[in-house]
LUMSE-305584 format. One line per 10 residues: number of its first residue (from 0); for each residue x, y, z of C-alpha. Coordinates in steps of 0.2 Angstrom, whole numbers, plus 5000, padded with zeros to 4 digits. Example, Ala and Ser with C-alpha at 12.3 -4.5 7.8 and 13.67 -1.06 7.14 Angstrom:
residues 2
0) 5062,4978,5039 | 5068,4995,5036 .
END
This chain:
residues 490
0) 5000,5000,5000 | 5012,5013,4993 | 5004,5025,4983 | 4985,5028,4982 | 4977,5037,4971 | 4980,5058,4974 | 4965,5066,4965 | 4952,5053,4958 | 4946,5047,4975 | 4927,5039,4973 .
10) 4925,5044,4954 | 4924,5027,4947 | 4923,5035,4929 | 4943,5036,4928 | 4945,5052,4922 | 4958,5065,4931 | 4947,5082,4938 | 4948,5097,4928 | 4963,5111,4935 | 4946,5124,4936 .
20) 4934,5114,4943 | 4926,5125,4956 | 4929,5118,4973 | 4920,5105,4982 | 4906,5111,4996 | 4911,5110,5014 | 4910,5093,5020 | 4896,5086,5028 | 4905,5073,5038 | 4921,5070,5046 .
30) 4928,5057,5034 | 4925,5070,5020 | 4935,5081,5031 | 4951,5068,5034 | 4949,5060,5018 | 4961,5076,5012 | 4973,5075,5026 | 4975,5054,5024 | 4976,5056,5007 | 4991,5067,5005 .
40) 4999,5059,5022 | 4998,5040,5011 | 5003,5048,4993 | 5019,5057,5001 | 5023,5044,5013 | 5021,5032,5000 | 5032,5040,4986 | 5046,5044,4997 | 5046,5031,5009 | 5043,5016,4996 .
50) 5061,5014,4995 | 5066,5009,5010 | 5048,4998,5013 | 5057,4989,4996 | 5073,4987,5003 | 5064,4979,5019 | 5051,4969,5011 | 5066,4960,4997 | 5076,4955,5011 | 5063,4948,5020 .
60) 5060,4940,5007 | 5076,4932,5006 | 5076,4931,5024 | 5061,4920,5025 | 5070,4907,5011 | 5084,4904,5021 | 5078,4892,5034 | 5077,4879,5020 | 5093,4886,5011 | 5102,4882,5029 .
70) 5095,4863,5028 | 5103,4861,5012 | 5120,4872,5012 | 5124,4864,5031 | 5118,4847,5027 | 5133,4839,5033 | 5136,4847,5049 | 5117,4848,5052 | 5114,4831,5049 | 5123,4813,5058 .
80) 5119,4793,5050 | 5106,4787,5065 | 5115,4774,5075 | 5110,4762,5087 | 5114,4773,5103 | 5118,4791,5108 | 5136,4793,5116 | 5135,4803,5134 | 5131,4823,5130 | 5146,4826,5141 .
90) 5159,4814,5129 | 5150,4826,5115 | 5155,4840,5124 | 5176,4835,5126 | 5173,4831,5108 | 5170,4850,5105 | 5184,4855,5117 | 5196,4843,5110 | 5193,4851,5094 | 5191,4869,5099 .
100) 5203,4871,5113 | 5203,4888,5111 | 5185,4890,5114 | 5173,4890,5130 | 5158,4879,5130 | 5143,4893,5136 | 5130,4882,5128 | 5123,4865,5120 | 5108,4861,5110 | 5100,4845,5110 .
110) 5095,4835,5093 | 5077,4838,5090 | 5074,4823,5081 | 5086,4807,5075 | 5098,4811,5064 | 5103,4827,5069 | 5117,4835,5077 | 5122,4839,5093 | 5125,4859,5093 | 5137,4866,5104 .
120) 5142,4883,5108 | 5156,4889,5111 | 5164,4906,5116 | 5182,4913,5107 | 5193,4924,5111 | 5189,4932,5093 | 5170,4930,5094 | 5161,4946,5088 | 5146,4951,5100 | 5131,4938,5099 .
130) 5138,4927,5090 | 5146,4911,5097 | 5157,4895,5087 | 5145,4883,5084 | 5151,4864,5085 | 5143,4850,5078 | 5144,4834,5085 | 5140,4816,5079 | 5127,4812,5095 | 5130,4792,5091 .
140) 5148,4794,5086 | 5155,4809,5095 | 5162,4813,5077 | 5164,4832,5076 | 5157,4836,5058 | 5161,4853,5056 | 5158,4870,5063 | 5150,4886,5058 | 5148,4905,5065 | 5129,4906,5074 .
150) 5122,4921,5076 | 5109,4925,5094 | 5097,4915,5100 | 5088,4910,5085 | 5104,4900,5081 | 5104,4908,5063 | 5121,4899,5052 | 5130,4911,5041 | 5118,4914,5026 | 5103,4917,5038 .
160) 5115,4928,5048 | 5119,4939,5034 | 5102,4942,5028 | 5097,4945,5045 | 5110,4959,5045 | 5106,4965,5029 | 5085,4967,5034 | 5091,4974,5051 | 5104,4987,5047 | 5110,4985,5029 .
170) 5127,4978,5033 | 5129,4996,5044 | 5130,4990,5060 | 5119,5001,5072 | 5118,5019,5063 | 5108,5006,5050 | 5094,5001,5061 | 5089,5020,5057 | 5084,5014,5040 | 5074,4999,5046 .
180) 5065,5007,5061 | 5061,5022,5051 | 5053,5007,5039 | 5043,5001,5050 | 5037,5017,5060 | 5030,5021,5043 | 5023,5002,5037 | 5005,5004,5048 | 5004,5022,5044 | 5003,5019,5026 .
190) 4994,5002,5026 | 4982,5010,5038 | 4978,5025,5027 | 4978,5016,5011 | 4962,5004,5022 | 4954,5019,5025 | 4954,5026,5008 | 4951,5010,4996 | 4934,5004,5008 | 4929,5022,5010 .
200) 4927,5022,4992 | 4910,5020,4982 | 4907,5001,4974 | 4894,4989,4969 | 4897,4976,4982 | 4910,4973,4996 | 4917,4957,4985 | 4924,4972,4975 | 4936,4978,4989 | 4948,4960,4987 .
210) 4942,4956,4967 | 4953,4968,4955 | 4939,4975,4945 | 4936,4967,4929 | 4938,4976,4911 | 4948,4990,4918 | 4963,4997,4911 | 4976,5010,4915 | 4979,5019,4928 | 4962,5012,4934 .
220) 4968,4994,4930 | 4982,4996,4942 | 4973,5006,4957 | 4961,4991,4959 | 4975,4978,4958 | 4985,4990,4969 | 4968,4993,4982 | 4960,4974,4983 | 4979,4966,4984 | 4983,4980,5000 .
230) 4964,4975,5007 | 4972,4957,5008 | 4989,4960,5013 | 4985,4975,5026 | 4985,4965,5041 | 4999,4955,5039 | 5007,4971,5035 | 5004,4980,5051 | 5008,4966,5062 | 5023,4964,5054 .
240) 5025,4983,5057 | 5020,4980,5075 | 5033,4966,5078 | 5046,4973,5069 | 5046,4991,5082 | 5047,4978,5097 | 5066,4978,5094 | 5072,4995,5086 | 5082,5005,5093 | 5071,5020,5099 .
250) 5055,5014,5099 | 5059,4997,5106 | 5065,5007,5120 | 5047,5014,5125 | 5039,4997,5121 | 5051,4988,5134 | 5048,5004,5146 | 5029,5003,5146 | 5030,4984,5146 | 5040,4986,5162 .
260) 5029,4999,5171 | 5014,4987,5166 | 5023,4973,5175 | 5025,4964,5159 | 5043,4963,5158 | 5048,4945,5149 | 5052,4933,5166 | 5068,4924,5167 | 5073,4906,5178 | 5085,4911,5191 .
270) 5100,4901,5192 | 5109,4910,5208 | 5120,4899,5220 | 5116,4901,5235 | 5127,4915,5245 | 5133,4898,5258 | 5145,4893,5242 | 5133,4884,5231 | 5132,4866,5235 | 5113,4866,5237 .
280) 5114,4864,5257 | 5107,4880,5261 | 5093,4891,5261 | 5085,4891,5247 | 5090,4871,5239 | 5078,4862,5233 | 5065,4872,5227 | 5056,4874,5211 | 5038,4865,5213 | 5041,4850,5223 .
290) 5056,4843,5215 | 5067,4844,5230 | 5069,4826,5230 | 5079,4824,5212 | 5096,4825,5222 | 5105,4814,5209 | 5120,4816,5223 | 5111,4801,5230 | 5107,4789,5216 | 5117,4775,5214 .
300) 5133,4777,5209 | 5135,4795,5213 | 5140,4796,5231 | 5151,4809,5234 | 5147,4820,5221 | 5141,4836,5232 | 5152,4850,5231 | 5156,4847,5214 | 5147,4845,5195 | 5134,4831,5195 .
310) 5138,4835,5175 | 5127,4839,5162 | 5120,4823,5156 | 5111,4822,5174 | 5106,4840,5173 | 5094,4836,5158 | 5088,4821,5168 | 5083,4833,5182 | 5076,4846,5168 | 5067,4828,5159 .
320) 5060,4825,5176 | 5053,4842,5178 | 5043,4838,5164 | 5055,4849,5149 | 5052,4837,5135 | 5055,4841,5115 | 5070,4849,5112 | 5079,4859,5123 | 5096,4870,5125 | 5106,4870,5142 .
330) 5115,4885,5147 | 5132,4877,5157 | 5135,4884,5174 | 5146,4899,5178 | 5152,4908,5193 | 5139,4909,5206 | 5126,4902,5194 | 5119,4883,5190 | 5113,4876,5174 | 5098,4883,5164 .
340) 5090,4871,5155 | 5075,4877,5141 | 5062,4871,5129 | 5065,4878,5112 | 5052,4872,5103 | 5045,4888,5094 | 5031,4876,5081 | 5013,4882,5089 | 5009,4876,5102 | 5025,4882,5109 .
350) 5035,4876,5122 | 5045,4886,5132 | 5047,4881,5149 | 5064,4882,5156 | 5070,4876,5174 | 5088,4879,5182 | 5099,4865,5192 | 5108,4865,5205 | 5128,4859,5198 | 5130,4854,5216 .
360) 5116,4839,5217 | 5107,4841,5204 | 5090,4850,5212 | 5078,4859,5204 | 5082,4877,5210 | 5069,4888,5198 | 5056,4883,5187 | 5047,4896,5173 | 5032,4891,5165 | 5029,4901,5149 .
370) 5008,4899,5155 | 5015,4911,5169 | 5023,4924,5157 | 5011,4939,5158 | 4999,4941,5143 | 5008,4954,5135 | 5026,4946,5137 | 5017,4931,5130 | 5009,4941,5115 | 5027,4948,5113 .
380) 5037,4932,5110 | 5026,4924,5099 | 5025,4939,5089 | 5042,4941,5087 | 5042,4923,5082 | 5032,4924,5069 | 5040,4939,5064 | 5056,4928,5063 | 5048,4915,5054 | 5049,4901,5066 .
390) 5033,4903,5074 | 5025,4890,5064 | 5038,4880,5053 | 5036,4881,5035 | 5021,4889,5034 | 5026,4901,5043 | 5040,4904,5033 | 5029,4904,5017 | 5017,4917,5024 | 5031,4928,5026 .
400) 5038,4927,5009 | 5020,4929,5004 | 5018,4946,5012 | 5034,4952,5007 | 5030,4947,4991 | 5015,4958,4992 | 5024,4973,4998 | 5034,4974,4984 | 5020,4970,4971 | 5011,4986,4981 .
410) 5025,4997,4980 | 5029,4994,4962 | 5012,4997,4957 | 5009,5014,4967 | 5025,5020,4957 | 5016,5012,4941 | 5002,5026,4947 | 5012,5039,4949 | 5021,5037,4932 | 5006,5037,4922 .
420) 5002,5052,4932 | 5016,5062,4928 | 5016,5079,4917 | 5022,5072,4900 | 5020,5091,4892 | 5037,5096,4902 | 5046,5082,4900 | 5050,5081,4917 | 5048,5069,4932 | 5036,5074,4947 .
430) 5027,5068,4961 | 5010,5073,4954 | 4998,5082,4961 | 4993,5076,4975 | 4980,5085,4988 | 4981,5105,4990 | 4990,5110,5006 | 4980,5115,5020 | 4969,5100,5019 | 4968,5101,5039 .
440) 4960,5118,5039 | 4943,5108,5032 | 4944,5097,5049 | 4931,5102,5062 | 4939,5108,5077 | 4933,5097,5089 | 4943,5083,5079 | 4957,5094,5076 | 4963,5096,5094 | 4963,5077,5096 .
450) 4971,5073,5080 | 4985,5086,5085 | 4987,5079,5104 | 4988,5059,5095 | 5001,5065,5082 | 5010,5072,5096 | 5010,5056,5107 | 5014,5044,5092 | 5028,5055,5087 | 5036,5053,5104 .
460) 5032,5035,5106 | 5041,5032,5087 | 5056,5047,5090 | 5060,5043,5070 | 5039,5043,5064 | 5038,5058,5073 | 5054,5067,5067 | 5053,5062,5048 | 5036,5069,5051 | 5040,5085,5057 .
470) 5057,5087,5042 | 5039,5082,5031 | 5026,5096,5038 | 5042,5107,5039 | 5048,5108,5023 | 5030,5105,5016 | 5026,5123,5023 | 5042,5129,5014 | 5038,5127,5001 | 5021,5133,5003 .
480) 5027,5149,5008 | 5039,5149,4993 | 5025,5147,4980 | 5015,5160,4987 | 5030,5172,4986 | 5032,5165,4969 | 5012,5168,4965 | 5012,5186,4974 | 5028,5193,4965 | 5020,5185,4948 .
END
């Protein structure tokens, strides 16, 4: 929803006003008075904005595709030949040391089905920020198979990872996130205002507003391609917008602040020691919901274990019994902290419940349920995972390259519009005329003052909306002022 139509607006005749055509009588309603105001907001907004939504919407694109590009480019370190039996997670884990010597395991993460790898983690000294060395490991052979650079906790390999980069900031680093939040921050406005304007306009029947009308041609012909595919993309498109603010720079910062005023800040597990040294005797061991009695210091063969590591491989019996199954990452214990074991299994219905275990004996110390996230923390993650692309698998995936897709058909035809519109006589490009200036002039006041405080407060909860708005309206009455000058002097 790029670029709507400037001046035709209900005429369903398709042909472009008169210059002299004496001036409309005032409006009788208050969408007759915004109707100008949108109108100008979306043609603007679209034309010069359009490039960046394009920029977006392609590398999404190719962001969606590269889940199953990863399957097929890391095959080999991604996949194992099944065997009879799994090798201990801890002989995996030398196997990654013995290999890596350099590197710290911080991390592992479990096959999720047979035939898959065992991925782990590892810190170097040369490791760039949030991104880790990631080793895979033959679970039934403890064979290391390869290793690969993985990028946050969605685990993204290196093509993934540089598409990522290239969607969030354009290879820039953080003084590119200004380009992608300034995307987004303008997506809903424009998708919005385009709703308004196409199923405000006159039609036969409402099967019209999603079915391109039929014999059209021109300008026309693209306008009701350009209306009835926005009518089906424009939700997809504003949640996408919507997701997409919940990690930018500026705006992100006000979503996490009202989040946390609202007591909706996303929970963690905690995996503090306690302040006696750690070995699960004091205050405080053993809880967690009624799993003090998974001591695995006193199972069979483990006397004497307390005050040291009962080892990984019992830590994810202890997580097993706390009822973690699918797959599931473990964070390893550092300083002062014990292991955090947690579901990673994004397919709908999620599961994302993590637990923390003592390294002393093997107790449950925290438990999290993702039932007990707050709502809006909830509603947070799973939008962000859809936005990702993981939320649902495939289709999920698909979807996404579908709504890109759509984006960048809307785009090219709002610019199809404008070139069709543009004055041939002068040979010369231009944005076409658009609606006069002053358009808020025919809002009533009683809507003018609440449409002024609601700019205001979207402007400073999206700093870059509200900014390239302003540089917009600023330069907008510029050049006002100049054609007046112009028209006075003349």
């Amino acid at each position: 929803m790029a670029i709507e139509d400037p001046v035709q607006g209900n005429d369903t005749s398709g042909r472009t006003p008169d210059a002299t055509t004496a001036p409309s009588p005032a409006p009788t309603s208050l969408w007759s008075a915004l109707r100008p105001l949108v109108l100008r907001l979306h043609f603007y907004a679209g034309l010069l904005l359009a490039p960046l939504l394009l920029v977006a919407a392609a590398s999404g694109f190719l962001y969606s595709l590269s889940y199953q590009a990863e399957k097929v480019l890391y095959r080999h370190e991604l996949r194992a030949p099944v065997g009879d039996r799994t090798v201990p997670l801890s002989a995996q884990l030398d196997a990654a040391r013995t290999a890596h010597p350099e590197g710290t395991v911080t991390s592992v993460r479990l096959p999720s089905e047979e035939g898959a790898t065992t991925r782990v983690l590892m810190s170097t000294p040369d490791s760039e920020e949030f991104k880790s060395l990631a080793v895979f490991v033959d679970p039934y052979t403890a064979e290391v198979r390869g290793e690969l650079t993985s990028y946050g906790s969605s685990g993204a390999l290196p093509v993934r990872t540089w598409l990522s980069e290239v969607h969030r900031h354009l290879q820039l680093g953080e003084p590119g996130r200004i380009y992608s939040e300034l995307a987004a921050s303008w997506l809903w406005v424009v998708a919005l205002g385009g709703l308004l304007l196409w199923t405000a306009r006159k039609r036969a029947s409402k099967r019209a507003l999603v079915v391109p009308e039929r014999g059209a041609t021109g300008r026309r012909r693209t306008l009701s391609l350009h209306g009835s595919l926005g009518m089906v993309a424009v939700t997809g498109l504003v949640l996408l917008s919507a997701t997409g603010l919940t990690w930018s720079t500026y705006a992100g910062e006000n979503i996490t602040a009202i989040k946390d005023q609202l007591g909706s800040a996303t929970p963690a597990v905690s995996a503090a020691l306690d302040s006696d040294g750690g070995d699960g005797t004091g205050a405080g061991a053993g809880k967690g919901g009624g799993h003090e009695g998974h001591d695995m210091a006193d199972m069979p063969g483990m006397e004497g274990m307390k005050g040291t590591d009962v080892g990984v491989d019992l830590a994810v019996v202890a997580a097993r019994q706390a009822g973690l199954d699918g797959p599931i990452a473990v964070t390893l214990p550092t300083e002062g902290s014990g292991y955090v074991v947690a579901q990673i299994d994004n397919q709908f219905p999620v599961r994302l419940d993590s637990v923390s275990v003592n390294p002393a004996n093997g107790v449950i110390m925290d438990e999290l349920r993702f039932a007990e996230y707050p709502l809006l923390a909830q509603l947070t993650r799973l939008g962000i995972d859809a936005h990702m692309g993981v939320l649902f698998g495939l289709a999920n995936q698909l979807l996404l390259a579908a709504l890109a897709l759509a984006l960048i058909v809307l785009i090219v035809l709002g610019y199809r519009m404008w070139w069709l519109r543009r004055p041939t006589k002068e040979r010369r490009l231009s944005a076409g005329r658009a609606m006069p200036r002053g358009a808020w002039r025919k809002v009533p006041p009683r809507w003018l003052v609440p449409l002024g405080v609601a700019t205001v407060l979207i402007g400073w909860f999206l700093p870059l909306l509200g900014i390239s708005l302003l540089v917009f309206l600023l330069l907008d009455g510029a050049l006002g002022l100049r054609a007046r000058a112009r028209a006075a002097r003349t």
